[in-house]
N, CA, C and O atoms as a DFTB+ gen file, in Angstrom:
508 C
 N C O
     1  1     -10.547     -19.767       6.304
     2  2     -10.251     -18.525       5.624
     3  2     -10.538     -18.709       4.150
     4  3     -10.430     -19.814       3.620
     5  1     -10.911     -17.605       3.481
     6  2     -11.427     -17.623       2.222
     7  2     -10.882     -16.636       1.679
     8  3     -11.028     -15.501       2.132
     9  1      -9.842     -17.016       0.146
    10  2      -9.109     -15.805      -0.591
    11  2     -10.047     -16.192      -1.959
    12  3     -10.260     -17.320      -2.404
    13  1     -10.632     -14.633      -2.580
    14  2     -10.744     -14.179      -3.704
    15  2     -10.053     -13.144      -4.331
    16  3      -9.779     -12.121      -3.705
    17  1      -9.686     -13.324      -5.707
    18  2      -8.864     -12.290      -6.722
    19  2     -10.235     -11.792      -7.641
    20  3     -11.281     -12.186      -8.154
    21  1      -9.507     -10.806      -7.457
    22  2     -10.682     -10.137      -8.546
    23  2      -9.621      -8.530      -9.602
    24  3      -8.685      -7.901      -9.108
    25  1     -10.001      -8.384     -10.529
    26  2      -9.411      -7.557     -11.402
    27  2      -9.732      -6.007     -10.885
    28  3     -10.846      -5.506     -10.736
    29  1      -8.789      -5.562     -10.720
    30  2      -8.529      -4.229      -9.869
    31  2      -8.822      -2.951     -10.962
    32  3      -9.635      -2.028     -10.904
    33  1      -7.451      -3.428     -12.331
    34  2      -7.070      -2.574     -13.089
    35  2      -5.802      -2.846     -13.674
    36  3      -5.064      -3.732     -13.245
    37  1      -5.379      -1.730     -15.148
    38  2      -4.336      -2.383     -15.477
    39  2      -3.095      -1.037     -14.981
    40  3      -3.319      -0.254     -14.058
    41  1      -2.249      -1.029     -15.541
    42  2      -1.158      -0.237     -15.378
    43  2      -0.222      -0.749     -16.790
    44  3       0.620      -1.632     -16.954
    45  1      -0.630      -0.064     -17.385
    46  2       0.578       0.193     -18.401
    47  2       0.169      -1.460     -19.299
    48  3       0.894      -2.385     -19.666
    49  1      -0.756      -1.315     -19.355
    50  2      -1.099      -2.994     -19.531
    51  2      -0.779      -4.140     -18.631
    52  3      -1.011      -5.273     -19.053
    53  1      -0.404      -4.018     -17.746
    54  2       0.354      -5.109     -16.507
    55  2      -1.295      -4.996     -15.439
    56  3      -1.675      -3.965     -14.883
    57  1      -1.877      -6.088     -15.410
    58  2      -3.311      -6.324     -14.435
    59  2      -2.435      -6.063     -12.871
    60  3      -1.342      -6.277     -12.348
    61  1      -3.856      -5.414     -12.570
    62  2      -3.598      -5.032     -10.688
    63  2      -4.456      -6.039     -10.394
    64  3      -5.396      -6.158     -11.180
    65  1      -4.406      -6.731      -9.566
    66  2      -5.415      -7.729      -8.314
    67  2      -5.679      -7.059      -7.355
    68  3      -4.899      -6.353      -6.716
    69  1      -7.400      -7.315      -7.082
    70  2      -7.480      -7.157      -5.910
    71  2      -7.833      -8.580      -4.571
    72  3      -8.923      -9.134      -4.428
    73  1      -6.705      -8.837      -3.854
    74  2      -7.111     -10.129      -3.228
    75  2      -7.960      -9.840      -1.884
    76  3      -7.840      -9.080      -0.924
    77  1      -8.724     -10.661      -2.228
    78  2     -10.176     -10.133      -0.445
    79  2      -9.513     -11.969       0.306
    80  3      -9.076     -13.027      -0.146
    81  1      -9.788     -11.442       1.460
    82  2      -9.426     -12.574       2.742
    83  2     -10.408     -12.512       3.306
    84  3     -10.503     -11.310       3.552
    85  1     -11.370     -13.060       3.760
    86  2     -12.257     -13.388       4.879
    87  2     -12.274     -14.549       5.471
    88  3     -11.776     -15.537       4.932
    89  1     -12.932     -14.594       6.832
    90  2     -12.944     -15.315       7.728
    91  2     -14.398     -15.826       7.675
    92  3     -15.124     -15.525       6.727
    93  1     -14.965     -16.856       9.034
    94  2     -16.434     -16.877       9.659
    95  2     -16.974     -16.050       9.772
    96  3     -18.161     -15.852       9.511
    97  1     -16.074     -15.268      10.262
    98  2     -17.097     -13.954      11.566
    99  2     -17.350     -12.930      10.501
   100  3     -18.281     -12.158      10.732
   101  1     -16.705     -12.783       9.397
   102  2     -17.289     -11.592       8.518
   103  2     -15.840     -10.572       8.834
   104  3     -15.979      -9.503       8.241
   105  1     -15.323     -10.600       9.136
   106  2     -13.792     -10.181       8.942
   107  2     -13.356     -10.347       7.799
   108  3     -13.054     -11.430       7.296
   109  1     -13.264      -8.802       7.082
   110  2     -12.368      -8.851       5.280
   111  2     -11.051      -8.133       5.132
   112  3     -10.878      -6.989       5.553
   113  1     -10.361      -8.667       4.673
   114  2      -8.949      -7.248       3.992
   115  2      -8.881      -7.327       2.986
   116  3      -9.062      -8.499       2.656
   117  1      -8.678      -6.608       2.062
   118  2      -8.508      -6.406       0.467
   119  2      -7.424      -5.678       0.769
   120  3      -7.444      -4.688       1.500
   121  1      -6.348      -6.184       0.168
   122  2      -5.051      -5.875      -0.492
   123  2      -5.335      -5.665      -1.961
   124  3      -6.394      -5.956      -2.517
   125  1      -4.201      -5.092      -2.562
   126  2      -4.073      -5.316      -4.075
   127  2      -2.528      -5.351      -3.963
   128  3      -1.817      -5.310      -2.959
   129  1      -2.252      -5.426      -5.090
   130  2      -0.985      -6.238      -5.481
   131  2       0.190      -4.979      -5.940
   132  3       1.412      -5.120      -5.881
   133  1      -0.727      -3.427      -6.520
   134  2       0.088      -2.584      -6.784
   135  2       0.301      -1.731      -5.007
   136  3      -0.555      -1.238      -4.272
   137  1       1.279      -1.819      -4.894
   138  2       1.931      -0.857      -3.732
   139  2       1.772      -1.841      -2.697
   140  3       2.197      -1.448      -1.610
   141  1       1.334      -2.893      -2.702
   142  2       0.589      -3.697      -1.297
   143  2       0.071      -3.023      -0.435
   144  3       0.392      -2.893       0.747
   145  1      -1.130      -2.365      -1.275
   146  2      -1.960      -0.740      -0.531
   147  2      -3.312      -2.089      -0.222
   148  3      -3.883      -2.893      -0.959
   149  1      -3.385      -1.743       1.354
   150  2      -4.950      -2.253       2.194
   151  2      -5.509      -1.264       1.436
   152  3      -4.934      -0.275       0.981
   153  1      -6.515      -1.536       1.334
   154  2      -7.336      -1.176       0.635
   155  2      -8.907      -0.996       1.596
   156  3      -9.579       0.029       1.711
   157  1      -9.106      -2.019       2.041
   158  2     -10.342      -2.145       3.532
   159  2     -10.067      -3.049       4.008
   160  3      -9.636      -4.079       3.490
   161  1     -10.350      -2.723       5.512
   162  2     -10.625      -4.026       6.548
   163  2     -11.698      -3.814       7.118
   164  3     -11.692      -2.784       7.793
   165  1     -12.995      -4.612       7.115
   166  2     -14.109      -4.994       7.849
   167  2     -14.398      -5.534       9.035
   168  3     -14.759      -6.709       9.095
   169  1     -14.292      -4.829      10.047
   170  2     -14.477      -5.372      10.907
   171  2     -15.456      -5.147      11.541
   172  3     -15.989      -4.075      11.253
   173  1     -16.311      -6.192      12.926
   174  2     -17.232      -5.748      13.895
   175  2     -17.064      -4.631      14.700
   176  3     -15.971      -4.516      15.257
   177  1     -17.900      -3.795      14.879
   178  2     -17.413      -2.731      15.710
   179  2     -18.182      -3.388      17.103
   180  3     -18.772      -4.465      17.012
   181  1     -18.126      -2.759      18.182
   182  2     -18.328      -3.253      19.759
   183  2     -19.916      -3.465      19.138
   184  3     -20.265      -4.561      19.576
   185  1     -20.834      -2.993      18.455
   186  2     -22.303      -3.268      18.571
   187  2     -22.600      -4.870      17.553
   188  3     -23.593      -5.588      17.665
   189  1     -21.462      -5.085      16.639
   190  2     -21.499      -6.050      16.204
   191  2     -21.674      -5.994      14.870
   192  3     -21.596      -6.965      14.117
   193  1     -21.989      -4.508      14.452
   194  2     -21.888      -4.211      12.836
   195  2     -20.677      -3.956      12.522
   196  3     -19.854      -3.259      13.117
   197  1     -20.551      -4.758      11.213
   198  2     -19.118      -4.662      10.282
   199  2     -19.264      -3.296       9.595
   200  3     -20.271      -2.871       9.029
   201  1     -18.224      -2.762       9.727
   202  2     -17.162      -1.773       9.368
   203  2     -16.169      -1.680       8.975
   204  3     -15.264      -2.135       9.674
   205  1     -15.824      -1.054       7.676
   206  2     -14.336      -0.846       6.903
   207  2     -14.044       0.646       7.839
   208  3     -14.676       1.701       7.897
   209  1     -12.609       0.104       8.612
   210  2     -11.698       0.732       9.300
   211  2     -10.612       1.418       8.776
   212  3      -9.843       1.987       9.551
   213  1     -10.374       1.461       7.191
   214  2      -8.914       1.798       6.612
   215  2      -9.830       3.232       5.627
   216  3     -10.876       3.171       4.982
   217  1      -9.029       4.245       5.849
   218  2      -8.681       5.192       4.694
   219  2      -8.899       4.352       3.468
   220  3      -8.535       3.184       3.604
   221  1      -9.341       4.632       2.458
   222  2      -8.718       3.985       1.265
   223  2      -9.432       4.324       0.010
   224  3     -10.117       5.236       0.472
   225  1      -9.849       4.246      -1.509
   226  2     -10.547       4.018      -2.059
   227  2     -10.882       2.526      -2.706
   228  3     -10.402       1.405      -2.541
   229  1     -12.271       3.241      -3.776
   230  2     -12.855       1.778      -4.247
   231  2     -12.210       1.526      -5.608
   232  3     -12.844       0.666      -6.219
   233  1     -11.080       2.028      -6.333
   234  2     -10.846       2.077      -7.614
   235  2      -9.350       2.177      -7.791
   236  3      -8.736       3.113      -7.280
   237  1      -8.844       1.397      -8.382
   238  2      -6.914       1.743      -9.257
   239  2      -7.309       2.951      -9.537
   240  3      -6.929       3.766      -8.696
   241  1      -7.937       3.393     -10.409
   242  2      -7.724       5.149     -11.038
   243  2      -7.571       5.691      -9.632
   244  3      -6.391       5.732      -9.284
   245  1      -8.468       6.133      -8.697
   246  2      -8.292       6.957      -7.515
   247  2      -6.423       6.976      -7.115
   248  3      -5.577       7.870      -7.069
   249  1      -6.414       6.029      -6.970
   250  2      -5.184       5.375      -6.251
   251  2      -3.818       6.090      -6.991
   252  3      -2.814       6.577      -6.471
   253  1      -4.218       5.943      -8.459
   254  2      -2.978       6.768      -9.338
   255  2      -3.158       8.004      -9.501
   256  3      -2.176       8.633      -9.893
   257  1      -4.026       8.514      -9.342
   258  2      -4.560      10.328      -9.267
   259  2      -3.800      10.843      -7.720
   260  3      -3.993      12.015      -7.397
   261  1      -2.993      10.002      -6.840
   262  2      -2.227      10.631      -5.699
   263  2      -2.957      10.409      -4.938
   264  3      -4.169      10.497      -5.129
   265  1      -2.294       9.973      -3.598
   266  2      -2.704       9.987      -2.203
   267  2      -1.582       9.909      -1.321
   268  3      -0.429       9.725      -1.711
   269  1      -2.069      10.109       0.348
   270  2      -1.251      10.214       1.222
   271  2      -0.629       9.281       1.763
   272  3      -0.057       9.368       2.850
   273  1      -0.694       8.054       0.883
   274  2       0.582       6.973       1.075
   275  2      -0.713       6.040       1.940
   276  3      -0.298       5.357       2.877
   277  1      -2.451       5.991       1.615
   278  2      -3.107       5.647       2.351
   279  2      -2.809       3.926       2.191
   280  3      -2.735       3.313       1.126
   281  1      -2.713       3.546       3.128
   282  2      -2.800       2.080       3.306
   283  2      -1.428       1.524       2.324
   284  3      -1.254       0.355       1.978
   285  1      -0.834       2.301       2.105
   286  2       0.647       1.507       1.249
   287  2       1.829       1.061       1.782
   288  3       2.418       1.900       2.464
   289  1       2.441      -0.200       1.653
   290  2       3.887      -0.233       1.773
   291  2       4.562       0.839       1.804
   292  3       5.109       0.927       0.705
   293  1       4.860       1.786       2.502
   294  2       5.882       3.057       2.222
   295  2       7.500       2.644       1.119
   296  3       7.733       3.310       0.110
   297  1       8.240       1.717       1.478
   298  2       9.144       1.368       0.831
   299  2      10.360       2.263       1.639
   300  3      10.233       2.898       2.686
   301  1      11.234       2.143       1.031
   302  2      12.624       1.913       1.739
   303  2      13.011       2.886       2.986
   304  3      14.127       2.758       3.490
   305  1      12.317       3.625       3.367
   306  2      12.414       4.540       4.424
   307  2      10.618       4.998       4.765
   308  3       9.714       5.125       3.939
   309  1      10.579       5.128       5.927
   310  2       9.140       5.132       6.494
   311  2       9.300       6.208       7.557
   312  3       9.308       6.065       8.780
   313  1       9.429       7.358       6.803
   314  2       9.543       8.777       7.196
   315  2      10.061      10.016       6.361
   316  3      10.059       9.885       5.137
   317  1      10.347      10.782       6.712
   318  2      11.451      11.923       5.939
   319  2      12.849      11.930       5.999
   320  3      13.356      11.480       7.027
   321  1      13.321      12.201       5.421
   322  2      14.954      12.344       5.626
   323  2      15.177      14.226       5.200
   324  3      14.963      14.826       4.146
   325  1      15.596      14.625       6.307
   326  2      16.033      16.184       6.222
   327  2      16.943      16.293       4.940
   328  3      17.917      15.647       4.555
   329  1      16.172      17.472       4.379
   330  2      16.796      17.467       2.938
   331  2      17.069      16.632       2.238
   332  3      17.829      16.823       1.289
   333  1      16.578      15.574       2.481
   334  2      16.935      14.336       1.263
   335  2      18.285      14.146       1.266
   336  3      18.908      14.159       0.204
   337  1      18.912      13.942       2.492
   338  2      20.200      14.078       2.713
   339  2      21.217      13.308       4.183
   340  3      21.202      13.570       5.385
   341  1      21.914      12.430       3.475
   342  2      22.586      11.459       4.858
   343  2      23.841      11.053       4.542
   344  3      24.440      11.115       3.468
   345  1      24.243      10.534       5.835
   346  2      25.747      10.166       5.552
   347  2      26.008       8.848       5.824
   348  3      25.415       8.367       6.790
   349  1      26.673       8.229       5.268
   350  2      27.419       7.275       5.769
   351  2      28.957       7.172       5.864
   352  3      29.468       7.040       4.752
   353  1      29.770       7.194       6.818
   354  2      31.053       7.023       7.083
   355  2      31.522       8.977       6.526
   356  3      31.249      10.047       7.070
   357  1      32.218       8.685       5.383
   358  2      32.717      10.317       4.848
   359  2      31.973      10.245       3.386
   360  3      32.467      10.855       2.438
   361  1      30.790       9.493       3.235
   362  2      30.124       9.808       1.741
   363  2      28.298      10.606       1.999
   364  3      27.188      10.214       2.359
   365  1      28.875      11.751       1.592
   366  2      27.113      11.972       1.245
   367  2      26.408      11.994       0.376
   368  3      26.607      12.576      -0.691
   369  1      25.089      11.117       0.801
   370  2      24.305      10.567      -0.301
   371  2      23.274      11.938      -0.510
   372  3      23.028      12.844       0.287
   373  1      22.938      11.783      -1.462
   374  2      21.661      12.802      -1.789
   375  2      20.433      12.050      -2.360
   376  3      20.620      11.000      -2.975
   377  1      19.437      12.444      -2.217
   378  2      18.180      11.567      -2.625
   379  2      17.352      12.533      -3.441
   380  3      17.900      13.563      -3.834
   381  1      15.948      12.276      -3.765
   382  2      15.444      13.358      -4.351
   383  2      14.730      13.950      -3.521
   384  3      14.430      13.134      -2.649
   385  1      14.260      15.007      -3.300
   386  2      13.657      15.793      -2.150
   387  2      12.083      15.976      -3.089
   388  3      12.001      16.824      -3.977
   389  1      11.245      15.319      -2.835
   390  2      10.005      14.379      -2.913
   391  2       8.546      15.030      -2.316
   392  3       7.472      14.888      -2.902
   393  1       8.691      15.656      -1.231
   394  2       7.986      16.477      -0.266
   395  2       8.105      17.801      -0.328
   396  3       8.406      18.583       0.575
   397  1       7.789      18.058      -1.719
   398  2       7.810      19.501      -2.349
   399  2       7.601      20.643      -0.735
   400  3       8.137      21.742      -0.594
   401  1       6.778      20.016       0.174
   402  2       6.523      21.441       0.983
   403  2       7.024      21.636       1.814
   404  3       6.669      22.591       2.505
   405  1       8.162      20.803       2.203
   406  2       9.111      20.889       2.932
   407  2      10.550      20.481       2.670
   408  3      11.488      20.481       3.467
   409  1      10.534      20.170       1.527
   410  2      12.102      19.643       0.695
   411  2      12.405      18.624       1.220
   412  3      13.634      18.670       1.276
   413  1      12.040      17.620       1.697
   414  2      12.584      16.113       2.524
   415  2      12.184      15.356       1.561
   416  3      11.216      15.481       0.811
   417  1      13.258      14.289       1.645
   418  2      12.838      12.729       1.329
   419  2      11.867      12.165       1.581
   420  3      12.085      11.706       2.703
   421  1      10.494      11.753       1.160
   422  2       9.789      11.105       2.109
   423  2       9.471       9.526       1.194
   424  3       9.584       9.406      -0.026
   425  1       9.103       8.551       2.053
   426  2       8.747       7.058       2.041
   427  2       9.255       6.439       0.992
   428  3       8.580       5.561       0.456
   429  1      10.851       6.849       0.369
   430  2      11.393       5.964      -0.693
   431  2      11.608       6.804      -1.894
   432  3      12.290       6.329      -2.802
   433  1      11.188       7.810      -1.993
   434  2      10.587       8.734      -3.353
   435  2       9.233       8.483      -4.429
   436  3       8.219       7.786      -4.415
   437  1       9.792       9.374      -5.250
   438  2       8.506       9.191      -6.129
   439  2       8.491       7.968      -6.577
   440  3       7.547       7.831      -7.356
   441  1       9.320       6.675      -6.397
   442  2       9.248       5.500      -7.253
   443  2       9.409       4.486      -5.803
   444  3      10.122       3.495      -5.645
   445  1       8.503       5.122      -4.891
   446  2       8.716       3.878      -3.684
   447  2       8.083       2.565      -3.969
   448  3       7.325       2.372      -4.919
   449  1       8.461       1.615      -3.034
   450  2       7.450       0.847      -3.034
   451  2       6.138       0.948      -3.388
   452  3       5.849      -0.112      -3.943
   453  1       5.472       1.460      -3.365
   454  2       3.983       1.946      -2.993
   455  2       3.262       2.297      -4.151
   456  3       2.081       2.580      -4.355
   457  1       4.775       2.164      -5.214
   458  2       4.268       2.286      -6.759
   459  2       4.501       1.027      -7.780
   460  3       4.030       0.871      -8.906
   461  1       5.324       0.232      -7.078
   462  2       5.087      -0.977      -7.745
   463  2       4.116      -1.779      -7.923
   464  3       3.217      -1.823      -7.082
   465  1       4.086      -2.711      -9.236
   466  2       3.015      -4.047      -8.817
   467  2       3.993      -5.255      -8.439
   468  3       4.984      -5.743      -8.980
   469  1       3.281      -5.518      -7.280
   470  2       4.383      -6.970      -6.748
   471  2       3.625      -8.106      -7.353
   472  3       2.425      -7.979      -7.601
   473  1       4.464      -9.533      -7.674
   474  2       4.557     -10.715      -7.685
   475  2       3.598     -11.216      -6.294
   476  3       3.532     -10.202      -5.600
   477  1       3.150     -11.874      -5.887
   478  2       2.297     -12.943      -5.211
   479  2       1.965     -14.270      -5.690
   480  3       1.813     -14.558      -6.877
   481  1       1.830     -15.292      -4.425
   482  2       1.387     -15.941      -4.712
   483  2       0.460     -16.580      -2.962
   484  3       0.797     -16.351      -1.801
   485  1      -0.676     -17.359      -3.474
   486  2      -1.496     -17.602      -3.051
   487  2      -1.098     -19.206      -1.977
   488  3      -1.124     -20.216      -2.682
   489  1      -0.854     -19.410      -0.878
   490  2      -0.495     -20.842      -0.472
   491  2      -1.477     -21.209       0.622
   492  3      -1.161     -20.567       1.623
   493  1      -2.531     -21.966       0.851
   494  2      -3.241     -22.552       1.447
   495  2      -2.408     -23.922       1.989
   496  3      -1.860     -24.875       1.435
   497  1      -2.722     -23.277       4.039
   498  2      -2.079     -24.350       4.508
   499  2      -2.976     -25.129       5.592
   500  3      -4.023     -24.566       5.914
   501  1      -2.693     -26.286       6.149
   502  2      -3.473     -26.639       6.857
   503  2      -3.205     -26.592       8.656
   504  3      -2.475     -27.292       9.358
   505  1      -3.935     -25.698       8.935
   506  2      -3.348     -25.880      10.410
   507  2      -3.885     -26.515      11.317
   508  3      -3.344     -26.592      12.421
């Protein structure tokens, strides 16, 4: 297996990575580091030509101009919550209702996962 980093973009001055994984066979994933959004996976299709299989774009700007949560960590909930609204025991929580077109909670809010840049690190092992 073969990992390359390469410079994605910045955010607020803080660098995005983009890390590519490949194999022998020509098998790739590019992650990046903001949202832990796939970004592409290359794979053989049945005729034997490689193909990127993921939604995604080629650029950080795209990525911060909004999308449909393509290829991202969703973060703390990985769905809607009706009205942005739940209980536990006799306390109700309220969240922000996020999904303007239907008033629900959706995938964490506007500050999910999916908007962070995470920490990584790289460990090559021998198997």
């Amino acid at each position: 297996m073969n990992v390359e980093v390469s410079h994605f973009g910045l955010i607020n001055e803080n660098k995005v990575d983009l890390i590519c994984l490949s194999n022998t066979q020509g098998m790739k994933v590019k992650v990046t580091n903001y949202g832990c959004i796939v970004t592409s996976i290359e794979t053989k299709d049945r005729n034997g030509n490689i193909e990127d299989i993921v939604l995604g774009f080629d650029t950080l700007d795209e990525y911060l101009q909004g999308h449909p949560f393509f290829g991202a960590i969703v973060g703390r909930y990985a769905n809607r919550i009706n009205n942005g609204q739940f209980n536990i025991e006799d306390n109700t929580y309220q969240l922000e209702k996020n999904e303007l077109s239907t008033l629900q909670h959706i995938h964490g809010g506007d500050q999910g996962f999916d908007k962070y840049i995470w920490n990584y690190s790289i460990e090559k092992i021998k198997i």
